[in-house]
VMD Tcl script that builds the backbone (N, CA, C; Angstrom):
set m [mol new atoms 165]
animate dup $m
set s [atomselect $m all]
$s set {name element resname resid chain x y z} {
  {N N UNK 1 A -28.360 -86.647 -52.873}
  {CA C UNK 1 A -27.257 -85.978 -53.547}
  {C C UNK 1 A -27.592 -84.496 -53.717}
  {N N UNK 2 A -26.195 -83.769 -53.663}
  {CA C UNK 2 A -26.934 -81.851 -53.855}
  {C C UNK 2 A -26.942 -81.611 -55.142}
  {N N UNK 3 A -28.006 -80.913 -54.910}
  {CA C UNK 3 A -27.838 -80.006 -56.540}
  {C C UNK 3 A -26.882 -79.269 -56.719}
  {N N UNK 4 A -26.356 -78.873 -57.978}
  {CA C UNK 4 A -25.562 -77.897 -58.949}
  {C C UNK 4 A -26.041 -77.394 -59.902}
  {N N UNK 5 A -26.296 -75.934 -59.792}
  {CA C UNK 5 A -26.282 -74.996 -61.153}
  {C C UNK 5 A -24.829 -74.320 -61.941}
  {N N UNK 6 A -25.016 -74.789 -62.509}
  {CA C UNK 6 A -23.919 -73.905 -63.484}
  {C C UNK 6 A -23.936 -73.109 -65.010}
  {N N UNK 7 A -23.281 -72.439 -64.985}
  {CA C UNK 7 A -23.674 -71.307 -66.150}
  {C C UNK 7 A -22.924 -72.050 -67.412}
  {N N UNK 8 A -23.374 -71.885 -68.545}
  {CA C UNK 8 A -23.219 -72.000 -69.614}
  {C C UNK 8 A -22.545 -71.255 -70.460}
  {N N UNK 9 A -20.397 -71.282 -70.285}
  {CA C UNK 9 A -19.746 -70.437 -70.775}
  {C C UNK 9 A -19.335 -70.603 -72.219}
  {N N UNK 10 A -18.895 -72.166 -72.470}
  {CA C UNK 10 A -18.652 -71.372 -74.013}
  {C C UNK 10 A -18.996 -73.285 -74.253}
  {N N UNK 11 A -19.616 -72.999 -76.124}
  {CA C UNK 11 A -20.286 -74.472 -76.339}
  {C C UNK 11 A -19.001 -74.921 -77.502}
  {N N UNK 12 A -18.158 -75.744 -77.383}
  {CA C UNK 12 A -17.323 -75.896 -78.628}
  {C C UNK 12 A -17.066 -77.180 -79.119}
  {N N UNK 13 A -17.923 -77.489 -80.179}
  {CA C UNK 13 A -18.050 -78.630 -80.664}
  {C C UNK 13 A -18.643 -79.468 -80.016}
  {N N UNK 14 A -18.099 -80.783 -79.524}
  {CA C UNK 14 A -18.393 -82.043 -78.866}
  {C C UNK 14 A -18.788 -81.593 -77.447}
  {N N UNK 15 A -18.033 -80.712 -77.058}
  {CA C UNK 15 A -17.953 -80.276 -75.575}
  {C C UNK 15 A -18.127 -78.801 -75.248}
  {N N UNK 16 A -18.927 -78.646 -74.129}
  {CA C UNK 16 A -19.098 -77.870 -73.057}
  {C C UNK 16 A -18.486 -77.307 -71.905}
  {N N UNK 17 A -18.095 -75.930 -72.233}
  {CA C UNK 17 A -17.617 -75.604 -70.756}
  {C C UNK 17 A -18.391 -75.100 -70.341}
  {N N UNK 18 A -18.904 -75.801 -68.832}
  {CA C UNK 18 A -19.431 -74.501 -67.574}
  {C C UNK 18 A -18.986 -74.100 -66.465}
  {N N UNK 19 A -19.564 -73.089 -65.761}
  {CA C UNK 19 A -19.287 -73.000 -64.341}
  {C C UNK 19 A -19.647 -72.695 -63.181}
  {N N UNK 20 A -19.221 -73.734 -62.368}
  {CA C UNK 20 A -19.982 -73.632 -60.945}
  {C C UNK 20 A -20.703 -72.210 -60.786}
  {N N UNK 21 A -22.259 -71.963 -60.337}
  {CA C UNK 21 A -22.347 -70.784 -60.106}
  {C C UNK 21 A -21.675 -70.220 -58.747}
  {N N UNK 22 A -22.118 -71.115 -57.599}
  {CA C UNK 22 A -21.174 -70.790 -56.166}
  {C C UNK 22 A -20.070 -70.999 -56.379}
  {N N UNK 23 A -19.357 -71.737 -56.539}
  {CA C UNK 23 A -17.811 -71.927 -56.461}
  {C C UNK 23 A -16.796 -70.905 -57.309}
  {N N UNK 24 A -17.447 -71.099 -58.517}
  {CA C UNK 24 A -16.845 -70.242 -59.961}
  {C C UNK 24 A -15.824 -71.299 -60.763}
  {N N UNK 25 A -15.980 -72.507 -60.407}
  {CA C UNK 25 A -15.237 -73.682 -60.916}
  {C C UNK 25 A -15.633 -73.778 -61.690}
  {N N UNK 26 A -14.710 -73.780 -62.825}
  {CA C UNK 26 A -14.876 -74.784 -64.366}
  {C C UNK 26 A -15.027 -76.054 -64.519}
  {N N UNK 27 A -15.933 -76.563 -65.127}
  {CA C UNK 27 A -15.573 -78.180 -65.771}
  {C C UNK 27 A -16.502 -78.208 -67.442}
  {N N UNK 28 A -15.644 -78.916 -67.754}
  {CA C UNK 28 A -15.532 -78.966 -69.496}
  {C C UNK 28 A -16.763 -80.836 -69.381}
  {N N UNK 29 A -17.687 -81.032 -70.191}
  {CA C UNK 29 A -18.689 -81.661 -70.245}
  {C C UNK 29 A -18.981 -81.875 -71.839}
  {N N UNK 30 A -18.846 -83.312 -71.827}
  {CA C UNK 30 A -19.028 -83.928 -73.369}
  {C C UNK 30 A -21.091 -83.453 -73.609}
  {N N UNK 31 A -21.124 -82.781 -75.075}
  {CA C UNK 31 A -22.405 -82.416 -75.310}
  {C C UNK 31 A -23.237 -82.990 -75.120}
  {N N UNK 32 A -23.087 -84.617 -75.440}
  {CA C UNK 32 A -24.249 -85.833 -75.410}
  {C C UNK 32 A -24.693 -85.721 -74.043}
  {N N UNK 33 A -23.954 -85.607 -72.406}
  {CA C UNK 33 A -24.638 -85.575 -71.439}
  {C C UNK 33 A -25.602 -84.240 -71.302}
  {N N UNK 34 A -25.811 -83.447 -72.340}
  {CA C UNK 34 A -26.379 -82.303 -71.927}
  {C C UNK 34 A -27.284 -82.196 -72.692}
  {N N UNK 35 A -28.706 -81.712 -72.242}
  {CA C UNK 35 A -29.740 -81.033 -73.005}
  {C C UNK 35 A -29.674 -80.954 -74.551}
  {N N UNK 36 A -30.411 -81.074 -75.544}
  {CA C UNK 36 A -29.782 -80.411 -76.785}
  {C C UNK 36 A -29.974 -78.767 -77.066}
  {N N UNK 37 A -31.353 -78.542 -76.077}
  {CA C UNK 37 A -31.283 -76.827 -76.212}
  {C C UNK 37 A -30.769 -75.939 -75.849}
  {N N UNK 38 A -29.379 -76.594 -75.176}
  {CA C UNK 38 A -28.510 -75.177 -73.819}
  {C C UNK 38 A -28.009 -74.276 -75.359}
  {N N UNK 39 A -27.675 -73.142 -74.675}
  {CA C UNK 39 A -27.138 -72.313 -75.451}
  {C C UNK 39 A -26.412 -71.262 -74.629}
  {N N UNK 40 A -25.243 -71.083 -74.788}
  {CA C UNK 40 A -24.223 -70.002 -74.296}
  {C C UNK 40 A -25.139 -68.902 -73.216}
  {N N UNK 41 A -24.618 -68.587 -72.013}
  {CA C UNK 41 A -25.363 -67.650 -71.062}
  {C C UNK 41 A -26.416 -68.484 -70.266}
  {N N UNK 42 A -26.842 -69.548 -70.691}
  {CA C UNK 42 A -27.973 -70.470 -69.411}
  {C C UNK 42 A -27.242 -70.951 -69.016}
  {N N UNK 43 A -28.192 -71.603 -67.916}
  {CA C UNK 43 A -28.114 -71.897 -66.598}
  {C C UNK 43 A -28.590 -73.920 -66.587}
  {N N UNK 44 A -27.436 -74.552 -66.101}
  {CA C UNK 44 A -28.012 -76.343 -66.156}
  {C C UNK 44 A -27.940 -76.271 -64.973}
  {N N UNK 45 A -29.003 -77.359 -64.452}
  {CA C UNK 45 A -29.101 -78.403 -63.078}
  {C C UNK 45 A -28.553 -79.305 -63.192}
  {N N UNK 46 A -27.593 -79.557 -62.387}
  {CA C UNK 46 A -27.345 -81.027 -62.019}
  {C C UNK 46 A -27.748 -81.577 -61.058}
  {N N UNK 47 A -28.760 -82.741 -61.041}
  {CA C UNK 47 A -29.200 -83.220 -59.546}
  {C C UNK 47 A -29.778 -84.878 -60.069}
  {N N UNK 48 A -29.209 -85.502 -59.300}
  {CA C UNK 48 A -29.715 -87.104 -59.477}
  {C C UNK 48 A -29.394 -88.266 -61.116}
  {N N UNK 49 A -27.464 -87.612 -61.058}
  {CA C UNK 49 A -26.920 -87.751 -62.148}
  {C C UNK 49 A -27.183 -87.444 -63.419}
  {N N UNK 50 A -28.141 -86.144 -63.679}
  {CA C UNK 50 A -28.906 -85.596 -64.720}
  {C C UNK 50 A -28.428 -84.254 -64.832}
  {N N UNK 51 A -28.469 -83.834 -66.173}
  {CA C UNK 51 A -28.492 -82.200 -66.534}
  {C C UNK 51 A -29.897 -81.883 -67.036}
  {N N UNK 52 A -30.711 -80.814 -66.234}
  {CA C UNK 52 A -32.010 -80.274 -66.676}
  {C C UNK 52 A -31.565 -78.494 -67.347}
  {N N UNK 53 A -31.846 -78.121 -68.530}
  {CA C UNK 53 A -31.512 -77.012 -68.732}
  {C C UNK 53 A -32.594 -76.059 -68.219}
  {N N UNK 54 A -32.257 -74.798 -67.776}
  {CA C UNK 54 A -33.406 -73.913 -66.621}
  {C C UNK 54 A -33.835 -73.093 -67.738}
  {N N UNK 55 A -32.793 -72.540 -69.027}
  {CA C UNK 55 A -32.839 -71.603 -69.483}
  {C C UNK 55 A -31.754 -70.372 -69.316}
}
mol reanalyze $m
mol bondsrecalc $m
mol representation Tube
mol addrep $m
């Protein structure tokens, strides 16, 4: 499966918006699948049905 990075645009409440870094696509992401340390401006991996936060 390929990887995906995406940027970390805005954190609101329950949910997460990010976006594709290549594409520039949005998708909105319930918090529980994500890291607990992302914070607005980083960068997540997606690869092997996982989110790794880069920082």
């Amino acid at each position: 499966m390929e990887s995906r990075r995406y940027l970390v645009v805005l954190i609101n409440g329950d949910y997460v918006q990010l976006t594709d870094i290549e594409t520039g696509e949005p998708i909105t992401i319930a918090m529980a699948l994500l890291p607990e340390e992302i914070e607005e401006g980083g960068i997540v991996l997606y690869e092997n049905f996982c989110y790794v936060y880069l920082g």
